[in-house]
DOTINU-245101 format. One line per 2 residues: number of its first residue (from 1); their letters; for each residue x, y negated, z of N, C-alpha, C. Coordinates in Angstrom, 1 decimal. Example, Ala and Ser with C-alpha at 12.3 -4.5 7.8 and 13.67 -1.06 7.14 Angstrom:
// residues 2
1> AS> 13.2 5.7 7.8 12.3 4.5 7.8 13.2 3.3 7.8; 12.8 2.2 7.1 13.7 1.1 7.1 12.9 0.0 7.9
// end
This chain:
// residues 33
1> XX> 110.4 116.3 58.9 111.6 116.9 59.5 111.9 116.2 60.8; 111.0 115.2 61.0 111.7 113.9 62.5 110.8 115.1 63.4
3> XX> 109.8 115.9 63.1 108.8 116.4 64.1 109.8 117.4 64.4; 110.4 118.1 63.5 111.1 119.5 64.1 112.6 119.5 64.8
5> XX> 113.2 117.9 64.3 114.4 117.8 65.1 113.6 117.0 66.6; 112.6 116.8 66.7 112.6 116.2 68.3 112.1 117.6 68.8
7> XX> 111.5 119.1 68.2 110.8 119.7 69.1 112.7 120.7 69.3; 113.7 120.5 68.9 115.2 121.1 69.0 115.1 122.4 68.1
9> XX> 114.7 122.2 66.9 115.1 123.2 66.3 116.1 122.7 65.0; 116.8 123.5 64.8 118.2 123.7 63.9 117.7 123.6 63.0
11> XX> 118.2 123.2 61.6 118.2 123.0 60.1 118.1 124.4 60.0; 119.2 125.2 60.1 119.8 126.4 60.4 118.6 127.5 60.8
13> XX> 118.2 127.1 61.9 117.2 128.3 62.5 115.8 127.9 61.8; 115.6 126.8 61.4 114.5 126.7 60.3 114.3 127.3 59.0
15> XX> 115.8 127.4 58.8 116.0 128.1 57.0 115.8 129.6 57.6; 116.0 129.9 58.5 116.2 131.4 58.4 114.7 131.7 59.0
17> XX> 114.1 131.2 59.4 112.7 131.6 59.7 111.6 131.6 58.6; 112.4 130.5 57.4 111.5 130.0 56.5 112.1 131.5 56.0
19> XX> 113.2 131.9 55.6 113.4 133.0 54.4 113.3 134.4 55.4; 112.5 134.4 56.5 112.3 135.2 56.9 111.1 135.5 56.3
21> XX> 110.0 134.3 56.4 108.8 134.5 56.1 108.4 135.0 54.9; 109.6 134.1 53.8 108.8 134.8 52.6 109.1 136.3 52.6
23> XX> 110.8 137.0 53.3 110.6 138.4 53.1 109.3 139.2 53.3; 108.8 138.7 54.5 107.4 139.6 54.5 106.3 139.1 53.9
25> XX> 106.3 138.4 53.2 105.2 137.5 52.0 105.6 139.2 50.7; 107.0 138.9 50.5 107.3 139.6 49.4 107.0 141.0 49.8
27> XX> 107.3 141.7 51.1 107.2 142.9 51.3 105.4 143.3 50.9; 105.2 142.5 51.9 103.3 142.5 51.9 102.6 142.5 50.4
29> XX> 103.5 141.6 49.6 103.1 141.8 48.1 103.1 142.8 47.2; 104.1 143.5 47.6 104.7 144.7 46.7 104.0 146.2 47.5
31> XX> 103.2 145.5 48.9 102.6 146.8 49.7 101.3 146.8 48.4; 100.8 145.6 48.5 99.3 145.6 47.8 99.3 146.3 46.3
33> X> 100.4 146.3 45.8 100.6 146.6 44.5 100.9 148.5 44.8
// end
């Protein structure tokens, strides 16, 4: 986490990129099915 607070990203804008990602993990999942 020391790598991502020196490159200025937010706890905040981290979580939301992270639960961004899995929505299209999950979308992409439910495409294949």
């Amino acid at each position: 986490m020391n790598f991502l607070a020196q490159q200025g990203i937010h706890p905040l804008l981290f979580a939301l990129i992270v639960d961004f990602l899995t929505m299209l993990e999950r979308d992409s999942y439910t495409m294949k099915m």
